[in-house]
MDTraj code that builds the backbone (N, CA, C; nanometers):
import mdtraj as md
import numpy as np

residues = "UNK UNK UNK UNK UNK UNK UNK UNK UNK UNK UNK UNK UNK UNK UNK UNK UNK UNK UNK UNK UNK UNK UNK UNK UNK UNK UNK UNK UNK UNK UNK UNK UNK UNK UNK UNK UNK UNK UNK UNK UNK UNK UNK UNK UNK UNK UNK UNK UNK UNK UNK UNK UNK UNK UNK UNK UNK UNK UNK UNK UNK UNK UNK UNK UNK UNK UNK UNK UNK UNK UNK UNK UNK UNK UNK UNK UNK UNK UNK UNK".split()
xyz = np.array([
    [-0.3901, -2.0524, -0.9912],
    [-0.3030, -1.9439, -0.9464],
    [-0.3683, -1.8733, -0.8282],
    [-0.3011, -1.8667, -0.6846],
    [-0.3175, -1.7731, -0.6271],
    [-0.3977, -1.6035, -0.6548],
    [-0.5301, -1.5819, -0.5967],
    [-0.5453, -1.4091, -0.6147],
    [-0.5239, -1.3422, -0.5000],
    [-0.4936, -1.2310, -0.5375],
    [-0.4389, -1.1154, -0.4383],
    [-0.5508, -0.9803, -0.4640],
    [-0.5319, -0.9196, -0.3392],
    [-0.6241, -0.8018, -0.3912],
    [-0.5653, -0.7161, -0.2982],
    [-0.5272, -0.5781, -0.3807],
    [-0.4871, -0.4558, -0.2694],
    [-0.5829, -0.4223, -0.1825],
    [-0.5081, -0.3279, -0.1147],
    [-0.5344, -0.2408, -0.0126],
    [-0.4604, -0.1173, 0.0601],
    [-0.5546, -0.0185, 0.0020],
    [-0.4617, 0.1492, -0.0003],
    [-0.5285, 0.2047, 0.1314],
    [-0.4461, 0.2454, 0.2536],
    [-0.4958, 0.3202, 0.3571],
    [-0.4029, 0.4485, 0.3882],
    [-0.5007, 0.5332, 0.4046],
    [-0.4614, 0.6900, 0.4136],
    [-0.5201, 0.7737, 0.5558],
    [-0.4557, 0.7559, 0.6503],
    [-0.4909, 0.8153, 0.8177],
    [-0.6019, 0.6779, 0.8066],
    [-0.7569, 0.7651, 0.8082],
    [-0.8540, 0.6544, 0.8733],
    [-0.9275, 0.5892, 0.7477],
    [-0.9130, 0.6337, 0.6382],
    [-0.9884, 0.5572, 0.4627],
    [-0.8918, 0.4999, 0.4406],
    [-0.9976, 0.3827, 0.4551],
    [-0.8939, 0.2600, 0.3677],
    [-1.0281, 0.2099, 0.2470],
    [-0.9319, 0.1289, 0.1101],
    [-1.0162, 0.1106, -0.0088],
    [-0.9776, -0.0085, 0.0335],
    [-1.0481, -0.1467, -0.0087],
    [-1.0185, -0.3039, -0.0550],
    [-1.0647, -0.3145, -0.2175],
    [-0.9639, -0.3664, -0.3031],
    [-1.0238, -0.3713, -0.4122],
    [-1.0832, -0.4966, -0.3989],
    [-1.1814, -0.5008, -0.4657],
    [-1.2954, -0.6246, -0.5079],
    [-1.2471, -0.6986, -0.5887],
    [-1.1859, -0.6467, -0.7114],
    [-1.1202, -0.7215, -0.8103],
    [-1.0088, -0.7954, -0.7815],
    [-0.9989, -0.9169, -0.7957],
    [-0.8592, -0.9624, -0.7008],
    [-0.7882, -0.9751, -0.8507],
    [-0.6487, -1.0211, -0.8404],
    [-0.5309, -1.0291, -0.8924],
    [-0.4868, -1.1516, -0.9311],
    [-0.4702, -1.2172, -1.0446],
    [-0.3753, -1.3660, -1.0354],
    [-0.2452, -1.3407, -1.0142],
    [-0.1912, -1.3716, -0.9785],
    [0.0064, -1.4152, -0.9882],
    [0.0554, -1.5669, -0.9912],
    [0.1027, -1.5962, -1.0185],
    [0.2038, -1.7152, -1.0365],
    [0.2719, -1.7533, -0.8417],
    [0.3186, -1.6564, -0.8322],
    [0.3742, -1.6906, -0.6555],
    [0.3913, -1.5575, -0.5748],
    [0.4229, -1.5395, -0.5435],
    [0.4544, -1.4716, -0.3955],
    [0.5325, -1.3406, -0.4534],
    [0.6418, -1.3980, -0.5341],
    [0.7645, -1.3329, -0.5880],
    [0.6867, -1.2339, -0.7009],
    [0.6027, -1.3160, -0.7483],
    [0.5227, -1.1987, -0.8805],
    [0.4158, -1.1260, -0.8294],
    [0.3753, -1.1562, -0.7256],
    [0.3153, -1.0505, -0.6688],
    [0.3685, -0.9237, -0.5993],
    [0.5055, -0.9304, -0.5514],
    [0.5545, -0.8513, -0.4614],
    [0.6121, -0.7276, -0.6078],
    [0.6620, -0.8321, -0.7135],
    [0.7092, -0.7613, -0.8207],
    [0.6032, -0.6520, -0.8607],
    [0.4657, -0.6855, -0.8920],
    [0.3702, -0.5849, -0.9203],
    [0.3010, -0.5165, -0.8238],
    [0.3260, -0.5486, -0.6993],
    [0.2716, -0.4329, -0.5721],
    [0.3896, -0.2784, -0.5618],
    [0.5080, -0.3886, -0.5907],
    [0.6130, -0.2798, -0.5959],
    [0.6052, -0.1407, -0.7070],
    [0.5166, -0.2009, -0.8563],
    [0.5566, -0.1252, -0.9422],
    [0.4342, -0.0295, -0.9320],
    [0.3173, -0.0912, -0.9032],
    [0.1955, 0.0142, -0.8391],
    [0.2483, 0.0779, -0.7332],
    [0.2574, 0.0446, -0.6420],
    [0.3432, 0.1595, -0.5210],
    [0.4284, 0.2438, -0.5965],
    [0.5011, 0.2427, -0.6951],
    [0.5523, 0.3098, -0.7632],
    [0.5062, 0.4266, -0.8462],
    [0.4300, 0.3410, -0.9090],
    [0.3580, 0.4460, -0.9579],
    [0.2933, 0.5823, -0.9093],
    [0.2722, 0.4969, -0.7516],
    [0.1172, 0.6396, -0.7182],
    [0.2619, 0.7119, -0.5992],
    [0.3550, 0.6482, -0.5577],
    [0.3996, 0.7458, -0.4548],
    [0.4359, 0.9049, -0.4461],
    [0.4528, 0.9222, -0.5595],
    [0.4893, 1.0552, -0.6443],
    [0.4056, 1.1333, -0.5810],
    [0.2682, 1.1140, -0.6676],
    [0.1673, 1.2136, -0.6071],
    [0.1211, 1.1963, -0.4044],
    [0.1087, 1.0687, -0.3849],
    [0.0933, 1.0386, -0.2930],
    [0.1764, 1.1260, -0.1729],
    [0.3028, 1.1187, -0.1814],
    [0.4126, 1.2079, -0.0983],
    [0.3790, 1.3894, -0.1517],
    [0.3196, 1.4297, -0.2233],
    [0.3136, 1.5323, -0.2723],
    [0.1650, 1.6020, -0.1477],
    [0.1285, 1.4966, -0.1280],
    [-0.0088, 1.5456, -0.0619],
    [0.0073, 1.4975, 0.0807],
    [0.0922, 1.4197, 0.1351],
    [0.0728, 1.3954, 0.2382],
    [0.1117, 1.5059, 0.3817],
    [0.0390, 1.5049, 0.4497],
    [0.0330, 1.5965, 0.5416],
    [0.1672, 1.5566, 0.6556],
    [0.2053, 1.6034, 0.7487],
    [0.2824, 1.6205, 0.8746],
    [0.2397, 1.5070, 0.9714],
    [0.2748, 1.3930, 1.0399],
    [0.2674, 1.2858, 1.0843],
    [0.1206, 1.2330, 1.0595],
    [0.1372, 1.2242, 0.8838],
    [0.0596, 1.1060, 0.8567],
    [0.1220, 1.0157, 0.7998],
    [0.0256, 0.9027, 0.7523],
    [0.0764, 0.7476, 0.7116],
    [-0.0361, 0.6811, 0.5942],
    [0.0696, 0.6887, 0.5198],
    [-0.0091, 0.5854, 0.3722],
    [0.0507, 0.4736, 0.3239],
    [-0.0177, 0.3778, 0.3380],
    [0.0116, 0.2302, 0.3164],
    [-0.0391, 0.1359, 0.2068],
    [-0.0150, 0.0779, 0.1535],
    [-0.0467, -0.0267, 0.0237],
    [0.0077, -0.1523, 0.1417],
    [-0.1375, -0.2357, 0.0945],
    [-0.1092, -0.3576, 0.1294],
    [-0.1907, -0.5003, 0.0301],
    [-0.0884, -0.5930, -0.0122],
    [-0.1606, -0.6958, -0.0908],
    [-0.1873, -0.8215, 0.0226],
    [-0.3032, -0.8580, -0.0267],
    [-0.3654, -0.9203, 0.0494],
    [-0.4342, -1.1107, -0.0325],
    [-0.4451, -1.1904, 0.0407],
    [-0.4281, -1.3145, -0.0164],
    [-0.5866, -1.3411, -0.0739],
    [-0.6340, -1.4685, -0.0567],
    [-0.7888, -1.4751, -0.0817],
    [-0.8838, -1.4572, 0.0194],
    [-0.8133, -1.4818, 0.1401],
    [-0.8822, -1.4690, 0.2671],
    [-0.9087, -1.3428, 0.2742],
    [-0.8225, -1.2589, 0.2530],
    [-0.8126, -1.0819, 0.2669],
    [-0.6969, -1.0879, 0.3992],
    [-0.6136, -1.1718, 0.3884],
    [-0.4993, -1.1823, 0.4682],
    [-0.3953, -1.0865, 0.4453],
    [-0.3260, -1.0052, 0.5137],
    [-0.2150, -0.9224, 0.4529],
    [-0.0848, -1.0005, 0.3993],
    [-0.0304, -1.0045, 0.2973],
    [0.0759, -1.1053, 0.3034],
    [0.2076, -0.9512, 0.2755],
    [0.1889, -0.8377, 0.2315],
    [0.3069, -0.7699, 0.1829],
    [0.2059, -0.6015, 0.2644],
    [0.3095, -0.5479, 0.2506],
    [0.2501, -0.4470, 0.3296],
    [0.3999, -0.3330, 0.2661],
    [0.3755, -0.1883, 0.2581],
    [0.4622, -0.1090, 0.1983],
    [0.4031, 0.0123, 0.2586],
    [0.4953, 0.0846, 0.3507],
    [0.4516, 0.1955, 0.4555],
    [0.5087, 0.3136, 0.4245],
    [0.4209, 0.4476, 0.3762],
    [0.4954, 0.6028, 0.4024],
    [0.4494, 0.6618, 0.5035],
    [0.5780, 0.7069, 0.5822],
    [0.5574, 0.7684, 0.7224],
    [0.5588, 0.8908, 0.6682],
    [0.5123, 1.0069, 0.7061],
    [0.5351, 1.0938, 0.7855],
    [0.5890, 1.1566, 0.9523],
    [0.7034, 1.2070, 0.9526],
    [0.6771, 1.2138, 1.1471],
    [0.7507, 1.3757, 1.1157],
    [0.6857, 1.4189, 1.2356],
    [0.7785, 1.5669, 1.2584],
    [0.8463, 1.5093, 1.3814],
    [0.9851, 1.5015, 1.3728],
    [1.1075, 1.4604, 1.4709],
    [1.1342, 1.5974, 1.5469],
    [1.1364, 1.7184, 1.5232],
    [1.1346, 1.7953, 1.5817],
    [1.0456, 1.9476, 1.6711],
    [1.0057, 1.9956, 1.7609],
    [0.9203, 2.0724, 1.7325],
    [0.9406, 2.1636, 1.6057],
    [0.8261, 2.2346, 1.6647],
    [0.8542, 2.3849, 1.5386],
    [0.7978, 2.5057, 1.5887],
    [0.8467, 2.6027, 1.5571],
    [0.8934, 2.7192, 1.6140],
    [0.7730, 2.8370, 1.5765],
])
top = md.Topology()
chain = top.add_chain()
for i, resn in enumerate(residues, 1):
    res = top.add_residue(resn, chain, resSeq=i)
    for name in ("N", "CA", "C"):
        top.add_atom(name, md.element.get_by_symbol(name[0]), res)
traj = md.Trajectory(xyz[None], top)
């Protein structure tokens, strides 16, 4: 079986987990990146600051990105 191993980046810290992941294919991996992204976005959006960016990305054995899942922040307008 294929391993995967995340990768959480926040402005300029980024983590690689060490521990990699089995999955079956592509499809079961995207299924459980989705449900971890899930999990943490809650708090994650709770803390994030004014045009920043936090990203989850699963990554292959190489440490290749294969899935990638992006929260923007942008201020579209000035402010007063």
């Amino acid at each position: 079986m294929p391993i995967f191993f995340f990768s959480v980046r926040h402005g300029e810290d980024a983590c690689v987990s060490n521990d990699g992941a089995e999955f079956v294919d592509h499809n079961a991996a995207w299924k459980e990146m989705t449900g971890v992204c899930g999990d943490m976005i809650a708090d994650v959006s709770r803390k994030l600051a004014e045009n920043a960016e936090w990203q989850m990305e699963l990554l292959d054995e190489s440490k290749t990105p294969v899935f990638r899942i992006r929260l923007v922040a942008e201020t579209l307008q000035g402010t007063d």
